[in-house]
N, C-alpha and C positions, 0 to 999 in steps of 0.2 A: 165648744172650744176645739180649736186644732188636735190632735194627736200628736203630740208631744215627741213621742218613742220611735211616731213611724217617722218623723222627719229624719231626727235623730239616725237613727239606724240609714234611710237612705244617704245621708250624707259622711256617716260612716264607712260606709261601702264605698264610695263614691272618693272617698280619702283613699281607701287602701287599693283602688284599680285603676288611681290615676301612676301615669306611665313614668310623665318626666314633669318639669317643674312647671312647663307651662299650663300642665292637666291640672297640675296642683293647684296652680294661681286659678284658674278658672270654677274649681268646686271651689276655692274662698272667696271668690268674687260672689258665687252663686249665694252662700251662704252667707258670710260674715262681711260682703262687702255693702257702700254705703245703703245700696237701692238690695240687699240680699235678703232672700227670703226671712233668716231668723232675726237682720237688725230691723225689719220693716214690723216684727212679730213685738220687739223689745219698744219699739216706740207705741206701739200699740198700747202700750202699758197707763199711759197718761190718759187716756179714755175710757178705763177702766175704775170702777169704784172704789173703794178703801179697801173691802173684803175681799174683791177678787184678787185686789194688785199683791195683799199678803199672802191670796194661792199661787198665783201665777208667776210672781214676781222670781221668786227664789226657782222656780222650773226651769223658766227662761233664761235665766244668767245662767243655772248648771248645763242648761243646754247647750250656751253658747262658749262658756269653757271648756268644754270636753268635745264641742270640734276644732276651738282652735289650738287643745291638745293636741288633737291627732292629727291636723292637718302639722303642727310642729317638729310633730315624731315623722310623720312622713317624708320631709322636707328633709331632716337629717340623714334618714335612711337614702334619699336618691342623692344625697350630697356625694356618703359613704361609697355607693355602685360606681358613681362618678368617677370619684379618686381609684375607686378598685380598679376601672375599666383601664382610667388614663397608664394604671401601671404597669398594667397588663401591656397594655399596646407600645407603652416606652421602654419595658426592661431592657438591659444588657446587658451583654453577656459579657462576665466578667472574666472570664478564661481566654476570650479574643485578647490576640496583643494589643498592645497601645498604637494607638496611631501617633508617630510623634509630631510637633510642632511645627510649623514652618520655618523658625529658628534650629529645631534642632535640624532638618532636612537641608536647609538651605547652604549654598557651598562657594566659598571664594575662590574666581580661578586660582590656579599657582601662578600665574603671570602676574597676575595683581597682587597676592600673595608675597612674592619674590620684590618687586619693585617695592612693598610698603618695607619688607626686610633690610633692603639695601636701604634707602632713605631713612631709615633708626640708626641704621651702623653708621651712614657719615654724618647723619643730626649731628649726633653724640660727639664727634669728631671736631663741630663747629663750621658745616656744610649747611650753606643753603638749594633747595631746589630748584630750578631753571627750565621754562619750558620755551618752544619757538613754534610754528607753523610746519605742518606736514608738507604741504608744498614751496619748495622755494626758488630761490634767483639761482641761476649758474655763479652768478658771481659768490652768493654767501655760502655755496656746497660746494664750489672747487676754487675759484679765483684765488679769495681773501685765504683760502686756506695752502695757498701756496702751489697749487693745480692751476702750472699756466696753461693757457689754450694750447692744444695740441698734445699734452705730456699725455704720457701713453697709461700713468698710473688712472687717466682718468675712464678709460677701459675696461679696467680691473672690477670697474665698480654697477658695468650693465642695467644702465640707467635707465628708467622710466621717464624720457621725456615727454611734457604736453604741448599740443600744435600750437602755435606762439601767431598772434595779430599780426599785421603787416607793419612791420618799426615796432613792433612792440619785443621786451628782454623774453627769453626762451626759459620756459617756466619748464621745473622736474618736480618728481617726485622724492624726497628729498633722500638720499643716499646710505645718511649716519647722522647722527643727531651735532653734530660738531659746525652746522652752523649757527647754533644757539650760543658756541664758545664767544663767535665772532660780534651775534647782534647784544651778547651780555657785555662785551670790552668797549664798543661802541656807545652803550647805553648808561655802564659804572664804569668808574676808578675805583683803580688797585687800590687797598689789597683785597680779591675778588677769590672766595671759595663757593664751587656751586656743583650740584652734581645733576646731570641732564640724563633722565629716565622718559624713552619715548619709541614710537614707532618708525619705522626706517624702513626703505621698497628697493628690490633690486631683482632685478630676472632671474631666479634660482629658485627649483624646485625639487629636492629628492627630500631621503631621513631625516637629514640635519638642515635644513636650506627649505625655507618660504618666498614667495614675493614678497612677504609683508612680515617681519620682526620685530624683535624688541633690543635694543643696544639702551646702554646706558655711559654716559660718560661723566667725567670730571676735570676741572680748571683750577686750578690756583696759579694767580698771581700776585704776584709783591718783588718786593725788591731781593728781599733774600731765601728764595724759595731756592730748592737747591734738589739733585738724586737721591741725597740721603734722604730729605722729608718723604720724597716722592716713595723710597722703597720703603718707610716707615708706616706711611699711610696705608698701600696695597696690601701690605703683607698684616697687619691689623686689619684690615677690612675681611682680607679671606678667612683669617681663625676665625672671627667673628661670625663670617654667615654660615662658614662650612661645621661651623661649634666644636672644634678642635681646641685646645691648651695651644698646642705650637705644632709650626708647619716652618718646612723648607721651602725656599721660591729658589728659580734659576732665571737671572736676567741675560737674557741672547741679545746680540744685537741685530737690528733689522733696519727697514726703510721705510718710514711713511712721511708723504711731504711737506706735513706739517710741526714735524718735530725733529730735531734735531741735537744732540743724540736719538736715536730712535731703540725700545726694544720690546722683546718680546718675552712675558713670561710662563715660567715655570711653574707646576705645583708640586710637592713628593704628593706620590700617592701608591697604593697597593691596588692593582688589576689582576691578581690571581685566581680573585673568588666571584661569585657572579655578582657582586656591587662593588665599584670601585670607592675604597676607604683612603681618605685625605689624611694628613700628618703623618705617615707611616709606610712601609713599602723602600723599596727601590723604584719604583717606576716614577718616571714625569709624566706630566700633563697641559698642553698650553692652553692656558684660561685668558689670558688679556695681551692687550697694545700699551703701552706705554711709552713715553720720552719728553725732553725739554721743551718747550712747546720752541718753533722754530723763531729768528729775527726780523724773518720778511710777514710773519702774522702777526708778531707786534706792532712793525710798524705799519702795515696796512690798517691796523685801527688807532694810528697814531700815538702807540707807546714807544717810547726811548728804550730799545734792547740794551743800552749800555746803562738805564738806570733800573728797568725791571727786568724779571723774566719768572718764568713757569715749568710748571707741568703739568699733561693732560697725560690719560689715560682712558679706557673703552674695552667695552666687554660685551659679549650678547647674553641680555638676560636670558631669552629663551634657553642656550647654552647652559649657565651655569642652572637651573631649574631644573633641565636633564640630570645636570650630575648629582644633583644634591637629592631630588628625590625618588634618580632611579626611572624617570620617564625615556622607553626606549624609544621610541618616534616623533621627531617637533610636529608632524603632520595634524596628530591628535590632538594638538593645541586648537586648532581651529576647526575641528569634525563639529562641533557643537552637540556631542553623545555625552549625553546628562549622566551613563552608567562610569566614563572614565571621569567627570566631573564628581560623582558622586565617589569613585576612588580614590582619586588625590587631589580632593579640593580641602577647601583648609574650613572649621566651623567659623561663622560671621564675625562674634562677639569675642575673637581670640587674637586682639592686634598685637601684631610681632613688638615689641619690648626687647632693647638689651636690659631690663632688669629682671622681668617676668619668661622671659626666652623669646626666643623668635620664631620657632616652627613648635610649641609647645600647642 
């Protein structure tokens, strides 16, 4: 008969010097699989007598339980090395700071920032938004707005024209967002409140002055809109974004061709210290254009001046973003330097609210 002990033992061995699971599987293949040396031993049994199978019988099963004991303890034990290994190799170090999120990293310019602000304060007011085309007709950026051919106001404004087809209208770069006032009066009837936040080109470049800015304007029309609304609205709008209780304004008068009264405003402010502080102070500051919107832009989009009339106003957003949070160069607006972005850009998930705040 076989030796029982010595198999035994060599497959014992053969358990405990297998390396990884495939050594493993392969000594239970050897042994306890279908064709393996001890189940070929176990079938042998049926070929055996009555007397041998009650010697043999109870040898061979203790035999075959107590490898596939050990091959069971083995298999746990390289389970354990396993897990030990993988810990080892993936610890962290807890004392490194956190890397934050892309959420928390991520940063909204203040231009977009600033335009979502303004668009909450005159929501609120019962303003809708209005947008037009960056490029437009001479007629909708000086004509209709009361800029007849040859006035000299139209100068002032160092325009970005584009080379125009043969017979074809001479296309610009559109100047100020105001002729969005003209294709919204053409488009709706009064009574028409919109506020136009957008981009605007003109050949200037130092501190405060780009090619390419951001102006924001406003339209109401109806029949009985009037200076008082007009200085009502402005001057609530600036407590508002400047997040003052109350502020003084000083309305000047000025010129622009498409309004009539025309002026210009005021802000109090304090410039003694290095941040200039709104509501307070002796010092002014001029922040906006305002006036009536003129008789000849009404009726150039076929409204009756003697039955409606308005007021528009205009500001540069990039401007008041300087003031508000203390940015000294527009230039920076467009370096595209992720470390001033990463300075005063505003977190993603914190949309200005007049109930929750604006720049909170």
């Amino acid at each position: 008969m076989t030796d029982l002990s010595a198999i035994e033992a060599r497959y014992l061995n053969d358990v405990e010097n297998a390396a990884d699971e495939a050594a493993l599987e392969a000594v239970r293949l050897a042994a306890l699989g279908k064709k393996g040396e001890i189940s070929e031993l176990l079938k042998g049994l049926g070929k055996m007598d009555a007397e041998e199978r009650r010697e043999f019988g109870p040898k061979l099963n203790g035999l075959r339980d107590r490898v596939a004991e050990a091959l069971g303890a083995k298999r746990e034990r390289l389970a354990d090395a396993a897990i030990e290994a993988r810990l080892a190799a993936e610890r962290l170090d807890v004392t490194l700071p956190v890397r934050p999120s892309p959420v928390a990293r991520g940063r909204i310019h203040p231009i977009s920032q600033v335009v979502d602000e303004i668009t909450a304060i005159f929501a609120d007011m019962g303003f809708s938004v209005a947008e037009g085309p960056d490029i437009e007709t001479d007629r909708y950026n000086f004509t209709a707005l009361n800029f007849p051919e040859g006035h000299p106001a139209r100068e002032m404004h160092d325009t970005f024209f584009l080379k125009a087809k043969e017979g074809a209208e001479r296309k610009l770069l559109r100047t100020h967002t105001s002729p969005v006032q003209i294709r919204t009066m053409e488009a709706s009837s009064p009574p028409i409140r919109i506020v136009i936040p957008g981009k605007t080109y003109r050949q200037d470049s130092d501190a405060t002055h780009t090619p390419m800015f951001h102006q924001v304007e406003g339209l109401v029309i109806d029949k009985s809109a009037n200076i008082a609304n007009m200085k009502w609205v402005l001057t609530e709008f600036c407590k508002a974004f400047f997040e003052v209780p109350s502020l003084n304004m000083r309305f000047r008068p000025s010129f622009f061709p498409f309004t009539e009264p025309s002026m210009e405003v005021d802000i109090q402010c304090d410039r003694s210290g290095s941040e200039v502080r709104f509501g307070e102070g002796t010092d002014w500051m001029e922040i906006l254009g305002c006036g009536m919107v003129h008789p000849n832009v009404l009726r150039g989009v076929g409204l009756d001046p003697d039955e409606y009339q308005g007021f528009a106003w205009g500001m540069g957003i990039d401007r008041i973003a300087m003031l508000k949070y203390g940015m000294p160069d527009l230039r920076a607006f467009f370096d595209a330097d992720i470390r001033w972005v990463e300075h005063y850009g505003f977190r993603p998930l914190d949309m200005p609210t007049l109930f929750s705040g604006l720049s909170s």
